[in-house]
N, C-alpha and C positions, 0 to 999 in steps of 0.2 A: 372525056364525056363531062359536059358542064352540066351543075345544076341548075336549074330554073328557078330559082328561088321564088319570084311573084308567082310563078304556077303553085308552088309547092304551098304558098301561105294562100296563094285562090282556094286551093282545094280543102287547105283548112278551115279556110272561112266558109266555103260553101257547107263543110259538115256540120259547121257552128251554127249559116241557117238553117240546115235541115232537123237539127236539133231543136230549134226555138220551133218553126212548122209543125213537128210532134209535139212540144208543148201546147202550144194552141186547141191542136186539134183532141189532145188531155183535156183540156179545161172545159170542151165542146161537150165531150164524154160525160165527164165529170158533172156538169151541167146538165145536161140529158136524163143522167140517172138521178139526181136530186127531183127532176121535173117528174119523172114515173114513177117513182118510189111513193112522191105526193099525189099523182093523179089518178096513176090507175091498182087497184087491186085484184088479186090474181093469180093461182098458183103459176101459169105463165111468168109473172112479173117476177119471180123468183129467177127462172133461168136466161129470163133478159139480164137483170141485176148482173148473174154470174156470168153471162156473157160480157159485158162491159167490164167488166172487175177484170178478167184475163184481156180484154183489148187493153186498159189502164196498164196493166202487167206490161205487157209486152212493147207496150209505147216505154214505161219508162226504162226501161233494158236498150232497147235501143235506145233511147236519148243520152244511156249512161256512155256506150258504145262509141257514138257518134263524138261524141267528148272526148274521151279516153282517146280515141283512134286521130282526133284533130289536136291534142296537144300532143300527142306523140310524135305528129310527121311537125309539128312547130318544133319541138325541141330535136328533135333526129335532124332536122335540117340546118337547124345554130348552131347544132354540135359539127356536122360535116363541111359549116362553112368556116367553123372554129379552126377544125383541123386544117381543110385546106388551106386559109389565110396564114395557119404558121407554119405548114410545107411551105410555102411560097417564100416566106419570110426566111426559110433555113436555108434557102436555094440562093 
């Protein structure tokens, strides 16, 4: 069973954009709430706030995820092509 290596660093790169995607759409957030914090008052505006603050939460959790999970299949994959190249080499 061969590794796919360009699959394997696709997949990490695609987790790496999906990471920056959620950063973006952070900064949107982030943006939004600055926007309604200034414009509108309102006991309402309180539990938007707190709505946004847990959508903020959980974007960057995932984006930490998304990271953590894309250098891990990069190095699991350096490491297995490490190994193989020096079975190969012992053969």
């Amino acid at each position: 069973m061969a590794l796919d290596m360009y699959r394997v660093f696709r997949q990490a790169t695609d987790m790496k954009d999906y990471s920056m995607q959620l950063e973006s759409v952070r900064r949107q957030l982030v943006s939004e709430k600055s926007t309604l914090t200034r414009s509108w008052q309102g006991r309402e505006v309180t539990y938007m706030i707190r709505s946004i603050d847990k959508s903020i939460s959980q974007i960057d959790k995932l984006t930490r995820l998304l990271n953590q999970a894309g250098n891990k299949i990069k190095y699991n994959a350096e490491y297995i092509c490490l190994l193989y190249t020096s079975d190969a080499a012992d053969e």
